[in-house]
C-alpha positions as CSV (number, residue, x, y, z in Angstrom):
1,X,-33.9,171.8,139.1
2,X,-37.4,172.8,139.8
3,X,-39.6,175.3,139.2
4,X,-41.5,176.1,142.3
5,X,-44.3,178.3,142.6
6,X,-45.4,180.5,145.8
7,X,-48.6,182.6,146.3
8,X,-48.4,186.4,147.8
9,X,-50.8,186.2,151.2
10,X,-50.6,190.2,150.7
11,X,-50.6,191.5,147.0
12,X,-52.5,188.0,145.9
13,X,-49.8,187.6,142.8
14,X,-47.6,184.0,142.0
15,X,-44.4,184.2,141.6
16,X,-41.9,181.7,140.4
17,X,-38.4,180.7,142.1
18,X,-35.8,178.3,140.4
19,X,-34.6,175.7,143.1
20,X,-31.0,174.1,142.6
21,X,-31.2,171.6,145.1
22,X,-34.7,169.9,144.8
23,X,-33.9,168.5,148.9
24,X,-33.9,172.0,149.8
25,X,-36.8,174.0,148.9
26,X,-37.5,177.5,150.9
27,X,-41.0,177.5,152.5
28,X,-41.3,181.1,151.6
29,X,-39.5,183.1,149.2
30,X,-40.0,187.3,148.4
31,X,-43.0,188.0,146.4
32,X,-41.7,189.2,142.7
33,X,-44.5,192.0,142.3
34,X,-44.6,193.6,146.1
35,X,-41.3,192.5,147.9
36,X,-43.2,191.2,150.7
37,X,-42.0,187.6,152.0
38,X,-45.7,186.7,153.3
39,X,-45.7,183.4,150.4
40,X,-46.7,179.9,150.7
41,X,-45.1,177.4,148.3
42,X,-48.3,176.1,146.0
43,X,-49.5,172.9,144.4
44,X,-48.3,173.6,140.9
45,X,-50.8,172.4,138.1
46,X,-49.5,169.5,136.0
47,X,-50.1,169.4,132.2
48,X,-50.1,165.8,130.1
49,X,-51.6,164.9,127.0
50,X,-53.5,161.8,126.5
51,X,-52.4,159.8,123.7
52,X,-55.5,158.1,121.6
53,X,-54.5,155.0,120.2
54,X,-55.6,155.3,116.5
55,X,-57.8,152.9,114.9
56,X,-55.2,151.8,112.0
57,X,-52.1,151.6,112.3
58,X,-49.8,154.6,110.6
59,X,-48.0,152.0,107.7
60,X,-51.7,151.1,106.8
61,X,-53.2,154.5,106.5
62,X,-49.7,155.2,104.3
63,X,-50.3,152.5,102.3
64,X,-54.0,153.4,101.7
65,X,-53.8,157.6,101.2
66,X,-52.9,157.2,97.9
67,X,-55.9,155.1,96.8
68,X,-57.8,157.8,99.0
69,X,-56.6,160.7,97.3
70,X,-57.8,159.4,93.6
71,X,-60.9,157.2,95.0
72,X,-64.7,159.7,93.5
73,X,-66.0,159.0,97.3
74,X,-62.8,160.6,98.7
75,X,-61.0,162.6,96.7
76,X,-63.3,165.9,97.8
77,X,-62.4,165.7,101.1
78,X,-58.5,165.7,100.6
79,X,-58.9,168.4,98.0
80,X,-62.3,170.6,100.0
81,X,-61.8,168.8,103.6
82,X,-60.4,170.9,106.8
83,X,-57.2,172.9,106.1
84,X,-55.3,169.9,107.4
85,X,-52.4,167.6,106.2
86,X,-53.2,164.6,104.3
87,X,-52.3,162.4,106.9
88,X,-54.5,164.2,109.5
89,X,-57.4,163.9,107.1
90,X,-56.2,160.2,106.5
91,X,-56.1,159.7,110.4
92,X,-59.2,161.3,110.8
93,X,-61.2,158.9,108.2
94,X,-59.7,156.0,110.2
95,X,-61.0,156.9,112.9
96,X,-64.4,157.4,111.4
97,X,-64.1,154.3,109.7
98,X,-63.2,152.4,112.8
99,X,-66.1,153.9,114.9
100,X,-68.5,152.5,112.0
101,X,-67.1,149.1,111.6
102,X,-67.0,149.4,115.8
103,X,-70.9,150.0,115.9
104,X,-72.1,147.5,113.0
105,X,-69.9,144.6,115.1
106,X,-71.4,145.8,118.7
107,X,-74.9,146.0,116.8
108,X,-74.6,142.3,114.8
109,X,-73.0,140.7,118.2
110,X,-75.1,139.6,121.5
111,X,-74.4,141.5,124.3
112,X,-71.7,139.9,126.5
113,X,-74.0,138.5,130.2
């Protein structure tokens, strides 16, 4: 069942209307703030997340945070780092991690002709 949206020509408000039968949706429904049935169905914006594939994979960064967490180098940024969980702030240094090792192969390779 969809949600459709339609657009007031006269009082310039949206309002919403539930649709049961998705093969048989009004052209113009009343407004919901002034009555009036000057509406136009509208082009409804679509929301959808990207999904970044992560540098390591989630057993290996498992595996790893607790090395991380007791490692001198690391240790301060689980315990002082952003007010995250663990395995953000583990997802976040392999990220980091794979950008560096990304640039130092891209820098010690010839450029593909």
């Amino acid at each position: 069942m969809p949600l459709i949206e339609y657009g007031c020509h006269d009082c310039k408000s949206i309002s919403e209307a539930l649709v049961r039968d998705r093969y048989s949706i009004p052209a113009s429904v009343a407004c919901e703030d002034c009555g009036g049935s000057n509406t136009v169905r509208l082009i409804s914006r679509v929301n959808y997340k990207m999904q970044k594939k992560a540098k390591y994979d989630d057993d290996f960064l498992g595996k790893a945070m607790p090395a991380m967490r007791k490692k001198k180098e690391t240790a301060q940024y689980f315990a002082e780092g952003p007010k995250a969980s663990d395995e953000a702030k583990m997802f976040e240094m392999g990220e980091q991690i794979g950008e560096r090792i990304d640039r130092m192969i891209e820098s010690n390779f010839p450029k593909k002709k």
